[in-house]
C-alpha positions as CSV (number, residue, x, y, z in Angstrom):
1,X,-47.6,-13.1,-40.3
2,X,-49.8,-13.5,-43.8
3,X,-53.3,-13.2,-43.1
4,X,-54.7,-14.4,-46.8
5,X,-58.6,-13.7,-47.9
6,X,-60.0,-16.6,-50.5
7,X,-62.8,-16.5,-52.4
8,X,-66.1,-16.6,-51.3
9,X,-67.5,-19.8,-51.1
10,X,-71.5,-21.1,-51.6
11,X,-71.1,-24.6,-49.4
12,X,-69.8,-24.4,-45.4
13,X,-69.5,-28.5,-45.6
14,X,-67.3,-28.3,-48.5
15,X,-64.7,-26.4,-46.6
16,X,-65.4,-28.3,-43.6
17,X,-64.5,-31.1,-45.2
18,X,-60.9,-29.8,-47.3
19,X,-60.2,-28.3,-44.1
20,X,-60.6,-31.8,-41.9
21,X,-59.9,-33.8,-44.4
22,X,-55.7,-34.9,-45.5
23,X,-55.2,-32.1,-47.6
24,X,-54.5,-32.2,-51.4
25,X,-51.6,-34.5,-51.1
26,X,-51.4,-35.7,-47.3
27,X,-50.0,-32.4,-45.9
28,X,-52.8,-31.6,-43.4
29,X,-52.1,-33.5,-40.0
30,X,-54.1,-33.7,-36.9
31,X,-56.9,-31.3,-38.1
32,X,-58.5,-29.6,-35.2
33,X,-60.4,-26.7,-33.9
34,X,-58.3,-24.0,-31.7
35,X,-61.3,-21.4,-31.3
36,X,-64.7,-20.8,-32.5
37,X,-68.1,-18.3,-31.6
38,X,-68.9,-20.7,-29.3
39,X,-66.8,-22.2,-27.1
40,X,-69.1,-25.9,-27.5
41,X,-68.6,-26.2,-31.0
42,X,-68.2,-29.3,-32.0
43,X,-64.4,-29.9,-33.4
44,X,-64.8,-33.5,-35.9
45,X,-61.1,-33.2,-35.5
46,X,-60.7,-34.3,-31.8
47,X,-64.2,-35.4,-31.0
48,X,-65.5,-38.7,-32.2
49,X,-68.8,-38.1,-31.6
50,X,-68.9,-34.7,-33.7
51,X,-69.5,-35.4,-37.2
52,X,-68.6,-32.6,-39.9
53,X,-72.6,-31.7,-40.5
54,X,-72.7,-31.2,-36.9
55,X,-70.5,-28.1,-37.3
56,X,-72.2,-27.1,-40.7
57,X,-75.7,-27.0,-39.2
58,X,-74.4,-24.7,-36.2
59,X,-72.3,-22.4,-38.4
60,X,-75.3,-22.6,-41.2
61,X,-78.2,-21.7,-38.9
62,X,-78.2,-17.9,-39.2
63,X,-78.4,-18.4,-43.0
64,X,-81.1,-20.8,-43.0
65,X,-82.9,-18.8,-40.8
66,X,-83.5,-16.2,-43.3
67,X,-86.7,-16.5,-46.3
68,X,-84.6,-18.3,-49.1
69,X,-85.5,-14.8,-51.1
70,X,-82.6,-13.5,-48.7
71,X,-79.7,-15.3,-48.4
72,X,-76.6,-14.5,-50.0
73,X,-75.9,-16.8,-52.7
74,X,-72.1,-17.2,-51.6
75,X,-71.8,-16.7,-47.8
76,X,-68.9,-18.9,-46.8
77,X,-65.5,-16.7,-45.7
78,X,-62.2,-17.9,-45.8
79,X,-59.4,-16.3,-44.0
80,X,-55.8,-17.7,-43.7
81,X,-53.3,-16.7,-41.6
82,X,-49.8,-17.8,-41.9
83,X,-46.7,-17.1,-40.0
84,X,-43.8,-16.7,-41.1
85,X,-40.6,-19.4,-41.9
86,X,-38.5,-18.4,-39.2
87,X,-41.0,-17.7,-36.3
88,X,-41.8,-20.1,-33.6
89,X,-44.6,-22.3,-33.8
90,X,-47.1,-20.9,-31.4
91,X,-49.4,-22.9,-29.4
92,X,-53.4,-23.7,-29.9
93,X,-53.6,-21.3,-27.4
94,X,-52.0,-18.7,-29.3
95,X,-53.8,-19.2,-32.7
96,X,-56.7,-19.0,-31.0
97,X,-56.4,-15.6,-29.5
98,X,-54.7,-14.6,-33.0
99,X,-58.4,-15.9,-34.9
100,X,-60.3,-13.7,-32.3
101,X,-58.3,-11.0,-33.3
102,X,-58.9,-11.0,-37.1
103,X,-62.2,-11.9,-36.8
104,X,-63.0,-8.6,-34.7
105,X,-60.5,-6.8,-37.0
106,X,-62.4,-7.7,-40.2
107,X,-65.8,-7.4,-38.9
108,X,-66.9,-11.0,-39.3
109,X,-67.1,-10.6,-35.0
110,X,-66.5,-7.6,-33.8
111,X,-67.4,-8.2,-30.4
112,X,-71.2,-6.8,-30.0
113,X,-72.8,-9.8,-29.1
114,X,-74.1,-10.3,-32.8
115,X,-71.5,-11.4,-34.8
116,X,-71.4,-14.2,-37.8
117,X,-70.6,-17.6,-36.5
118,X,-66.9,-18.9,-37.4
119,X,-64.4,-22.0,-36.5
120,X,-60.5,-21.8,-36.5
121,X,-59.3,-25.1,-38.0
122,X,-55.7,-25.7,-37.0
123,X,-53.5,-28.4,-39.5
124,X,-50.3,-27.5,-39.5
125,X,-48.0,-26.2,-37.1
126,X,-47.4,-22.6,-39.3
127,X,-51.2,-21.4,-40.2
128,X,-54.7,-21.7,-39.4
129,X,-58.0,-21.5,-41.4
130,X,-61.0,-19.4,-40.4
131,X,-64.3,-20.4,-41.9
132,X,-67.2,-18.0,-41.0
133,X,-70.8,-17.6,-42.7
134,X,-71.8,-14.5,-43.3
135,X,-75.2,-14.0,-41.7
136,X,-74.6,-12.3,-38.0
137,X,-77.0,-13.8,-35.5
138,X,-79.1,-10.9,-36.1
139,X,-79.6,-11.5,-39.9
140,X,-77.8,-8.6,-40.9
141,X,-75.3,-8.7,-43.4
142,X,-71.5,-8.3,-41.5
143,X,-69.6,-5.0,-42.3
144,X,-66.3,-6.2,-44.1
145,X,-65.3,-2.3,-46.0
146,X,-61.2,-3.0,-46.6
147,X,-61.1,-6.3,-44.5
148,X,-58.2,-7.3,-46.5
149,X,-56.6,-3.6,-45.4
150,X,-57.6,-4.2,-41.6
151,X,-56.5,-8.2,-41.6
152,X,-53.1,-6.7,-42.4
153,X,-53.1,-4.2,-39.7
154,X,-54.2,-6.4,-37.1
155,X,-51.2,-8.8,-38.0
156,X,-48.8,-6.0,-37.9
157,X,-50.0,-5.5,-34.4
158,X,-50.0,-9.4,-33.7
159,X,-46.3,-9.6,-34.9
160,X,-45.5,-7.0,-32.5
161,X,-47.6,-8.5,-29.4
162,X,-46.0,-11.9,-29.8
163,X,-42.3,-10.8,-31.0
164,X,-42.9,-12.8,-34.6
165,X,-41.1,-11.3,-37.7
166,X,-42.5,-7.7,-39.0
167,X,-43.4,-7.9,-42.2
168,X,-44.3,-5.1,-44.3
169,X,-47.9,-4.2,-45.3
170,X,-48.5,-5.5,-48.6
171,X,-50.3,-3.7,-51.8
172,X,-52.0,-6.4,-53.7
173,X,-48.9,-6.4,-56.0
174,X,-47.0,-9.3,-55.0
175,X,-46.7,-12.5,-56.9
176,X,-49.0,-15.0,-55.3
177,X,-47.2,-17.3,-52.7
178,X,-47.1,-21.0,-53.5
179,X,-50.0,-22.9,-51.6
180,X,-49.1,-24.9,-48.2
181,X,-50.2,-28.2,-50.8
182,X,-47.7,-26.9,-53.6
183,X,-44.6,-26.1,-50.4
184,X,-45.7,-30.3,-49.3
185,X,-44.9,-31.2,-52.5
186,X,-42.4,-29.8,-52.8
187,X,-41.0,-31.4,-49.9
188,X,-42.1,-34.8,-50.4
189,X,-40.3,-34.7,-54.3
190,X,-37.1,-33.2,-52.3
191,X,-37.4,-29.9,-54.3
192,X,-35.8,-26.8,-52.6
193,X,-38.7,-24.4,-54.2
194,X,-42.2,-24.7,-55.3
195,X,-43.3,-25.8,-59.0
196,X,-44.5,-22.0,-59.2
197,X,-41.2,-20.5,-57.7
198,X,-39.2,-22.3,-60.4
199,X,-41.3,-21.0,-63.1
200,X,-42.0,-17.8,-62.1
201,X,-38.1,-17.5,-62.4
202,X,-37.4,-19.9,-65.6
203,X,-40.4,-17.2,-67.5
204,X,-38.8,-14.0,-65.5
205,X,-35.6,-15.0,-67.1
206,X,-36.6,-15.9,-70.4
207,X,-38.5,-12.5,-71.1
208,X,-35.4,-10.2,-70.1
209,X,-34.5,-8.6,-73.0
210,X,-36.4,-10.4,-75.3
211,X,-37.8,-7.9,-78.3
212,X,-41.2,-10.1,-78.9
213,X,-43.9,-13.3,-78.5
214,X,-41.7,-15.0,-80.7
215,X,-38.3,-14.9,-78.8
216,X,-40.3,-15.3,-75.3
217,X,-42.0,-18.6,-76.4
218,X,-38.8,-20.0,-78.5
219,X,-36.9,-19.2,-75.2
220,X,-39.2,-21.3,-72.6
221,X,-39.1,-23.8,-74.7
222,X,-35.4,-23.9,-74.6
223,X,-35.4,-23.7,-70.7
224,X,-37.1,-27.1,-71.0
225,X,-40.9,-25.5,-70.4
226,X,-44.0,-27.2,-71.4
227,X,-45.5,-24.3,-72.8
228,X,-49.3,-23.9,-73.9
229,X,-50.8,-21.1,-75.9
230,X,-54.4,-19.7,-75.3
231,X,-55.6,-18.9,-78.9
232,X,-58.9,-17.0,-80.4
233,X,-60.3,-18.2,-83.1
234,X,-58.8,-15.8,-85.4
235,X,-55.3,-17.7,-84.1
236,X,-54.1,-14.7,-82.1
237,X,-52.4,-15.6,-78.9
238,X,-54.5,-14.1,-76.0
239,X,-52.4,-16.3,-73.3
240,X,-49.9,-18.7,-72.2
241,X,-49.1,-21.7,-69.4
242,X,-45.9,-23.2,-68.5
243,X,-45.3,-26.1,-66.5
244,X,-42.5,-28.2,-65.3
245,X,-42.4,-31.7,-67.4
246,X,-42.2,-33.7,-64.2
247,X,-44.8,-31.9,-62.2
248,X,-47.9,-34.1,-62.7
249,X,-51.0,-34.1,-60.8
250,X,-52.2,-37.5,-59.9
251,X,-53.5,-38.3,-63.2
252,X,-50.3,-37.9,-64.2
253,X,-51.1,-34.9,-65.9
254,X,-48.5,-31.7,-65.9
255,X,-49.3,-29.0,-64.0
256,X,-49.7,-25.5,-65.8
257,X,-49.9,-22.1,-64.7
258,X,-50.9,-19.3,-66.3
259,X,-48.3,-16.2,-66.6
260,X,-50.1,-14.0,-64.4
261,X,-50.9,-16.9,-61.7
262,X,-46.6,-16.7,-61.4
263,X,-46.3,-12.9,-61.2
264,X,-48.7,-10.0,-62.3
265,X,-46.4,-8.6,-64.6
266,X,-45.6,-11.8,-66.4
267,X,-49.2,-11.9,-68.1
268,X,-49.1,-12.1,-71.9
269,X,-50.9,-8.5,-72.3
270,X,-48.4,-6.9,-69.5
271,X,-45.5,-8.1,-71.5
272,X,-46.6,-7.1,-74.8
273,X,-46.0,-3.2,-73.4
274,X,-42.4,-4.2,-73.5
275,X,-42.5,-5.0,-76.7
276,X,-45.1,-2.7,-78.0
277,X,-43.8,0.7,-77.4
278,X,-42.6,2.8,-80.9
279,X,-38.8,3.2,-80.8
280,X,-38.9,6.8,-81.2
281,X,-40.7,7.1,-78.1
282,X,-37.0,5.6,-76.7
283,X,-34.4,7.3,-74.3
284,X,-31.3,7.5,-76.0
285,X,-29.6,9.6,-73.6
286,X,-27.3,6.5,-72.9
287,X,-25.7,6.8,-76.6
288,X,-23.5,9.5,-75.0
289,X,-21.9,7.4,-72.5
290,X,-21.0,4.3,-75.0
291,X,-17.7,3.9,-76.6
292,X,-16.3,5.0,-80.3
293,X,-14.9,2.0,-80.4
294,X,-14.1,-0.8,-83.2
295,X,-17.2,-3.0,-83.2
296,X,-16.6,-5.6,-80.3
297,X,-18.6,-8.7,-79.1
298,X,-18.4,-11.1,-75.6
299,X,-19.6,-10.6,-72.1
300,X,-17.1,-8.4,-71.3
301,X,-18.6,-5.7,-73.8
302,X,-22.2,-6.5,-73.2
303,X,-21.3,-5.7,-69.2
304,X,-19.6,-2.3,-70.3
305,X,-22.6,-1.6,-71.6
306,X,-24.9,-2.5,-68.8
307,X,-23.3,-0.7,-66.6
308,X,-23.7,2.7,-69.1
309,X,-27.4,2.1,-69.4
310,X,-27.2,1.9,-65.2
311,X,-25.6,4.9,-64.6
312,X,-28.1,6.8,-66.8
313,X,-31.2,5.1,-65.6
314,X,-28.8,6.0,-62.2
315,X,-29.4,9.0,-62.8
316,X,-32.8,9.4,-63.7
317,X,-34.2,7.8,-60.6
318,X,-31.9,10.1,-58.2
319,X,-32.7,13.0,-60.0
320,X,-35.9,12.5,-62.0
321,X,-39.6,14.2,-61.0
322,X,-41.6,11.4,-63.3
323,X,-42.6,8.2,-61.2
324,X,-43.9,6.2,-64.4
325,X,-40.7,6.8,-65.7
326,X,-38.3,6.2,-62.8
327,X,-40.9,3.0,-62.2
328,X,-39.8,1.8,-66.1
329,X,-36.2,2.1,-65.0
330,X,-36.6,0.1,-61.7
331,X,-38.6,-2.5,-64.2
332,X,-36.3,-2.9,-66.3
333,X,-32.9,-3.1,-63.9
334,X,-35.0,-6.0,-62.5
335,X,-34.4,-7.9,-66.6
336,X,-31.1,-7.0,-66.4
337,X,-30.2,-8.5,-63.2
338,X,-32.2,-11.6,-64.4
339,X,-30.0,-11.5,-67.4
340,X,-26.7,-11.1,-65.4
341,X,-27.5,-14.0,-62.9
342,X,-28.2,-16.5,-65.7
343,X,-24.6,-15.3,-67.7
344,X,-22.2,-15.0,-64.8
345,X,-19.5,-17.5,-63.8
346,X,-20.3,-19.9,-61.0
347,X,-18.7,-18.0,-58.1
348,X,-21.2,-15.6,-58.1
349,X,-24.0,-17.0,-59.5
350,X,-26.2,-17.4,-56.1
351,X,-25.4,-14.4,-54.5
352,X,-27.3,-13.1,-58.0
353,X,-29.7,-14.8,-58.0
354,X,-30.7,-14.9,-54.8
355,X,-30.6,-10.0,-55.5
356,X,-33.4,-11.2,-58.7
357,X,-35.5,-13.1,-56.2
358,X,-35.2,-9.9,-53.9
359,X,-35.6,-8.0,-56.7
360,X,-38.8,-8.9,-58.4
361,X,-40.6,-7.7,-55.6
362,X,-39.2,-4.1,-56.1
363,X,-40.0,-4.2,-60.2
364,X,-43.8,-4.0,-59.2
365,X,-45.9,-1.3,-57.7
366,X,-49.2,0.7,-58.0
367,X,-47.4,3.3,-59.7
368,X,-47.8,2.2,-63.9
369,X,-44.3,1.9,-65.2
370,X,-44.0,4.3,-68.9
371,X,-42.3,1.6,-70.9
372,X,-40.2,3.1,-74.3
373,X,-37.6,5.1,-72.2
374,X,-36.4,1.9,-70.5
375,X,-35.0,1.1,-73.6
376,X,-31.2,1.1,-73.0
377,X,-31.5,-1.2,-70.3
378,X,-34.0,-3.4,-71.7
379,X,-31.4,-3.7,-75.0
380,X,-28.2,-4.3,-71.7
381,X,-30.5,-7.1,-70.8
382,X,-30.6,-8.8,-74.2
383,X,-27.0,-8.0,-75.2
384,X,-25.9,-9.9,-71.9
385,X,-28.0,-12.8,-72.8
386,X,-26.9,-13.2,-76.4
387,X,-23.6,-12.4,-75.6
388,X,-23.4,-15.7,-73.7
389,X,-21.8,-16.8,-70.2
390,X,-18.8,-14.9,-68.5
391,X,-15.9,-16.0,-67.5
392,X,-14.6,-15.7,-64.1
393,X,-11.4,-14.2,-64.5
394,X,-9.9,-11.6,-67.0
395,X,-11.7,-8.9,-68.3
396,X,-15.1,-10.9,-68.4
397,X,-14.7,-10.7,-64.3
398,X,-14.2,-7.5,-64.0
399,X,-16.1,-5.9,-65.8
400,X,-19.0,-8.3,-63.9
401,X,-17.6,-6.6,-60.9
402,X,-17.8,-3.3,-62.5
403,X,-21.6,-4.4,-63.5
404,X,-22.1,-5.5,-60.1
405,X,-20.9,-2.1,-58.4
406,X,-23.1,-0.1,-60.5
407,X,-26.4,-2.3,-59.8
408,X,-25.9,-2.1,-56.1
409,X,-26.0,1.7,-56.5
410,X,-29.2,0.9,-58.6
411,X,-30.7,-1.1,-56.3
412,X,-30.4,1.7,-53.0
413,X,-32.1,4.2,-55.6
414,X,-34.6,1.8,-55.8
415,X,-34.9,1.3,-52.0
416,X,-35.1,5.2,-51.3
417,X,-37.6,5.4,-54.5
418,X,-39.7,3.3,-52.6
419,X,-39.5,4.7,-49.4
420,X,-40.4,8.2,-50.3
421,X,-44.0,6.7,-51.7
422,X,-44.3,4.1,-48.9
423,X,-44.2,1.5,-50.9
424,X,-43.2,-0.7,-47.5
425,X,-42.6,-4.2,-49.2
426,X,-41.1,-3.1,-52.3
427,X,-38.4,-0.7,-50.7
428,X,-37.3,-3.8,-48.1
429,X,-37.1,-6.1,-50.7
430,X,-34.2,-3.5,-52.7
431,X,-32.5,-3.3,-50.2
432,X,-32.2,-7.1,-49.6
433,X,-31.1,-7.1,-52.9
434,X,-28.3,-4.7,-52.6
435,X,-26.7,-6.9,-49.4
436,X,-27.1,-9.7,-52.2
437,X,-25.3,-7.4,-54.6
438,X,-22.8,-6.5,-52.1
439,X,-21.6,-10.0,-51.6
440,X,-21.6,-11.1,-55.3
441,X,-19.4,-7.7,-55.9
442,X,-16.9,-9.0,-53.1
443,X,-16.2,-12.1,-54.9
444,X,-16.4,-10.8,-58.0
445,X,-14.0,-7.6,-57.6
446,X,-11.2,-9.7,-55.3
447,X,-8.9,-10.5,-58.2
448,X,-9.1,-7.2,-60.1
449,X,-8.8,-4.9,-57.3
450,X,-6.1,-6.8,-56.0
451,X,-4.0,-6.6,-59.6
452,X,-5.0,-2.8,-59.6
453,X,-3.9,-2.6,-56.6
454,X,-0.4,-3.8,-56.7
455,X,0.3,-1.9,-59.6
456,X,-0.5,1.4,-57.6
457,X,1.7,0.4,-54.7
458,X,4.3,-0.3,-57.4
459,X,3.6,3.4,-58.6
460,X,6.4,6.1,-57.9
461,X,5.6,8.0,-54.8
462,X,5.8,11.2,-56.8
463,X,3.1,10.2,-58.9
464,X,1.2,8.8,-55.9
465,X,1.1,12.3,-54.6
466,X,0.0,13.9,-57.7
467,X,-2.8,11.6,-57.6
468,X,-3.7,12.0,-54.2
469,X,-3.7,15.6,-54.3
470,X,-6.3,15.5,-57.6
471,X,-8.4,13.5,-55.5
472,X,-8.2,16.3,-52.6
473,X,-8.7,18.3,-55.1
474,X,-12.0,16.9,-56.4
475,X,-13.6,15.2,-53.2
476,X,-12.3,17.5,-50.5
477,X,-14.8,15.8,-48.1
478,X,-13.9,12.1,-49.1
479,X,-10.6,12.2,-50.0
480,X,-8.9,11.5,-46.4
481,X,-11.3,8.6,-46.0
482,X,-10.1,6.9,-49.6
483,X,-6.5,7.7,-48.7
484,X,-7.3,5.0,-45.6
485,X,-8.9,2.3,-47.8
486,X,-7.2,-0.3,-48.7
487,X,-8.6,0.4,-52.2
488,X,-6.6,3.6,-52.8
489,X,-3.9,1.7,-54.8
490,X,-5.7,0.3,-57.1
491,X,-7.3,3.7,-57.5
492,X,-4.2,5.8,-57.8
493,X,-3.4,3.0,-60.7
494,X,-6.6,4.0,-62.2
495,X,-5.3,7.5,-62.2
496,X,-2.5,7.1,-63.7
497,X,-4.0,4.8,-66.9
498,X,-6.1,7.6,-67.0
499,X,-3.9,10.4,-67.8
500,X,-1.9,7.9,-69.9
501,X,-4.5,6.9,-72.1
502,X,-5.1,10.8,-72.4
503,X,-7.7,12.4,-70.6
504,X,-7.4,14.5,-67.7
505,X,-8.3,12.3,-64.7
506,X,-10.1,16.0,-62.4
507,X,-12.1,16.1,-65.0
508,X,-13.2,12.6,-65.0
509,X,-13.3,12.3,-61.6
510,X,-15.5,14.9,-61.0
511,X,-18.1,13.4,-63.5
512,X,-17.4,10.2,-61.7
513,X,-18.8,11.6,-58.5
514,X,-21.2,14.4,-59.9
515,X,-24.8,13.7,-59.1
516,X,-24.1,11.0,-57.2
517,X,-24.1,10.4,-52.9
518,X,-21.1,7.5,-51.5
519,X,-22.2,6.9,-48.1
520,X,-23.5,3.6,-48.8
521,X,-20.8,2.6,-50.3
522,X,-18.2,0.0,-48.4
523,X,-15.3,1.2,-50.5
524,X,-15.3,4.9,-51.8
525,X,-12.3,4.1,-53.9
526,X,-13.4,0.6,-55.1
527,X,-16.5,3.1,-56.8
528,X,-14.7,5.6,-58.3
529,X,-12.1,3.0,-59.3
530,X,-14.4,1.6,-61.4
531,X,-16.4,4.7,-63.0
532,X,-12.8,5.8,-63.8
533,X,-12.4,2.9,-66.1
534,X,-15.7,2.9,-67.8
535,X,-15.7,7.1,-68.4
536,X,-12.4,6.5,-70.1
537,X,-12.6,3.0,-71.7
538,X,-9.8,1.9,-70.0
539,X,-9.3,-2.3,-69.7
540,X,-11.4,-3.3,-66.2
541,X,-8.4,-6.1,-65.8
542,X,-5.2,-4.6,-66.7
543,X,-3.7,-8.0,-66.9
544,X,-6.1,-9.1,-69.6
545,X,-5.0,-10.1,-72.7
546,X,-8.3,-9.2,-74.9
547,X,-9.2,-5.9,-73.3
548,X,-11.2,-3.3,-75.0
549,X,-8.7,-0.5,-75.7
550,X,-9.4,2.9,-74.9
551,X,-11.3,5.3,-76.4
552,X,-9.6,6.1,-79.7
553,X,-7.1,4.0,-79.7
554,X,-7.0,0.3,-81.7
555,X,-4.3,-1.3,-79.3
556,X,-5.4,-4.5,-78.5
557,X,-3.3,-5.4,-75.5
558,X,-4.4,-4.2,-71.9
559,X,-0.6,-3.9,-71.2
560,X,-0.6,-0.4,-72.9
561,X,-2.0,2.0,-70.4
562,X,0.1,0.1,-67.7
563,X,3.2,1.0,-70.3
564,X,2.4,4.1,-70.9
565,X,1.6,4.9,-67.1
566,X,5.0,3.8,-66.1
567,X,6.3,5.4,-68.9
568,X,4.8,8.9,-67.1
569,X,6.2,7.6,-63.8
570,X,9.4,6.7,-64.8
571,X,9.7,10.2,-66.5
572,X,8.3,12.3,-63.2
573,X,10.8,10.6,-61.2
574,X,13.9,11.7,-64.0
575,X,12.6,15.7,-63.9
576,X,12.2,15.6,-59.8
């Protein structure tokens, strides 16, 4: 349940009337009064008798009845409360109790006989509207300290008295939720989101990884944006609005909205920190984790190196004491998963994009996010952009998968980020995106882990047992549990590449699980099977044709570790 406070308004018939009245476009039906102060209030809605001035001049009274010297300016309060998609619809009955609830809870009428006068107006089968003037019959002014605060509380308890959906207790960080008039019309032009939803995502997306104004603007124009820019007079931009081209008002007008009407963070002068911050103030810690390799291009390279940036920013949020700069991290994973969603292949393209729209509600909290050490990922974010869409299959698959694996991971440090500073909303909303996460890994990791893993069942089981006991070796505590996956093939394979390709897989597999908890991992092996591959350089699909070759080495072909790997096997088996 959303209890929603507007802005104070200076006319009680003007509300009376929106409120009565068919809405903005036609979405209001059967207007109607389920509770008020006075149990005789007239309700225009359902009597014909009662005309809307009727109710004005009742709820208007204690303000009039002041000297004109004393009346508030702007005394008319407007309090929302919505409930949520999936709960029932409750009855009048119900709403009404609910708007005597949050009247007493905000002080408008707390109960001592004195209160302001108010009306519930109920138009739609999901919310009400409370109206209330704030004069109490006693002329005093009401006491309203943190309403918005209390108006949450009481719905938290309202949820739990009337078994609706508990919702978190919000910060005043959220974007703003599309209006009941924008969801109608949405509806009525068959649209499955709001005008505002699609933008906020369309301008989300087109400022990940983008290094200035210039590349923002060129980019929502390419998305198909009508894009305006606020200007001083000296010409410098101080704003911007987008809108759809076929959203029109009924003038026939577009529809804009200003960047920080979609999201707070996507105002002109909150972006410009992005873009702002000197590069020597930059983490380069990542540097140390990228490949000496021949310089390579595509989406399979831009995805190895998202996934290096991850683990370090991994890294930092697990293990780091500065909340401005875990909170850049978290920021910036959110342009990288906007950037991955809008350059992966079709089969898992909505399970990302449904973990962005998660997502963006974890980017965002009270705590200010130290821009300049975000860096690496911020740079992953534009390199999987320019590096165009993915392919399903080969190694542009599976090194999405191996993308995917390390974002989930991301997205739990998020979640447990969150949940040590109570930040309620923004911790549920990672982990909603790391069951998003975990669904678009499944589909995308099927095919690789399956060729990986048919190549360790096809491994000698002399060299399957040298494998298995490095992994005792390393992970005593794990190690039974990853011999039982069905994953363990396809890690002993990895293994084996690894110690062909020259590095000495103990080593690399305790640097694959140093720092780093597994418990909410579904597959242990899947994991390491992965990290494995990146710390080494080895090809993420060993059947690929155009892998990147390990490090040191110029062989094109991904066939070469699996040679050489057999060519180990075949060579245990002749000395034992």
């Amino acid at each position: 349940m959303i209890p929603s406070i507007h802005k104070m308004g200076t006319r009680t018939i003007g509300l009376i009337r929106y409120l009565y009245g068919p809405g903005t476009h036609e979405e209001h039906t059967d207007p109607h009064l389920v509770a008020a102060w006075d149990a005789l209030a007239p309700d225009p809605g359902r009597d014909p008798a009662a005309a809307y001035e009727d109710l004005q001049q009742l709820l208007d009274q204690p303000v009039e009845a002041l000297p004109k010297s004393r009346r508030p300016t702007e005394h008319v309060w407007h309090l929302s409360v919505r409930a949520a998609p999936e709960d029932p619809t409750l009855s009048d009955e119900q709403w009404g109790d609910i708007a005597r609830r949050m009247v007493a809870a905000t002080g408008i009428d707390p109960g001592d006989g004195a209160g302001c006068r108010w009306a519930a107006v109920r138009h739609a089968d999901d919310h009400i509207h409370i109206m209330a003037t704030t004069v109490r019959e006693d002329g005093r002014r009401p006491r309203r300290h943190n309403e918005a605060k209390r108006a949450q509380a009481e719905a938290r308890h309202v949820e739990a008295d009337y078994g609706l959906r508990r919702l978190n207790t919000g910060d005043g960080t959220a974007a703003q939720r599309p209006t009941s008039a924008e969801r109608h019309k949405a509806n009525r032009h068959n649209r499955g989101r709001t005008t505002r939803e699609e933008l906020r995502e369309t301008v989300r997306r087109a400022v990940a990884g983008a290094q200035g104004e210039e590349e923002f603007f060129d980019r929502l124009a390419s998305a198909g944006l009508l894009v305006r820019q606020r200007k001083a007079p000296s010409g410098d931009v101080l704003g911007y609005t987008v809108a759809l081209p076929d959203d029109r008002n009924k003038n026939g007008e577009p529809v804009y909205f200003s960047g920080s009407k979609l999201a707070p963070d996507l105002s002109l002068p909150r972006m410009r920190e992005r873009w702002t911050t000197p590069a020597e103030t930059a983490d380069d810690s990542s540097d140390q984790d990228r490949p000496t390799l021949p310089p390579v291009t595509g989406p399979a390279f831009a995805r190895r190196r998202a996934a290096a940036a991850a683990w370090q920013a991994l890294l930092i949020i697990d293990n780091g004491d500065d909340d401005g700069l875990i909170a850049g991290q978290i920021a910036a994973t959110g342009e990288v998963l906007d950037a991955l969603a809008k350059s992966s292949a079709a089969h898992t393209r909505k399970d990302l994009q449904d973990a962005t729209s998660s997502f963006e509600r974890a980017t965002r909290s009270h705590v200010k996010a130290a821009r300049g050490h975000d860096r690496a990922l911020r740079q992953a974010a534009r390199d999987l952009v320019h590096s165009g869409p993915a392919l399903g299959r080969g190694e542009d698959g599976a090194t999405t998968a191996m993308l995917i694996d390390m974002a989930f991971f991301l997205a739990i440090a998020a979640a447990n980020w969150h949940a040590t500073k109570h930040h309620a909303q923004q911790a549920e909303a990672a982990r909603q995106t790391a069951e998003h996460l975990r669904a678009a890994y499944q589909a995308a990791a099927a095919q690789p882990i399956a060729v990986l893993r048919q190549r360790g069942l096809g491994l000698p089981k002399p060299l399957q047992h040298r494998h298995a006991a490095v992994l005792r070796q390393v992970v005593p505590d794990l190690a039974e549990q990853v011999l039982a996956e069905p994953g363990w093939p396809a890690l002993a394979a990895t293994l084996a590449d690894t110690h062909a390709a020259g590095h000495d897989p103990a080593t690399l597999l305790t640097e694959a699980t140093r720092h780093r908890e597994l418990d909410s991992a579904t597959s242990v092996s899947d994991v390491l099977t992965w990290r494995l591959r990146r710390l080494a350089h080895l090809p993420a699909d060993p059947g690929s044709l155009h892998a990147t070759p390990a490090r040191g080495k110029h062989r094109t072909p991904s066939s070469a570790p699996a040679q050489a790997s057999n060519r180990a096997a075949n060579e245990a088996t002749r000395r034992r």
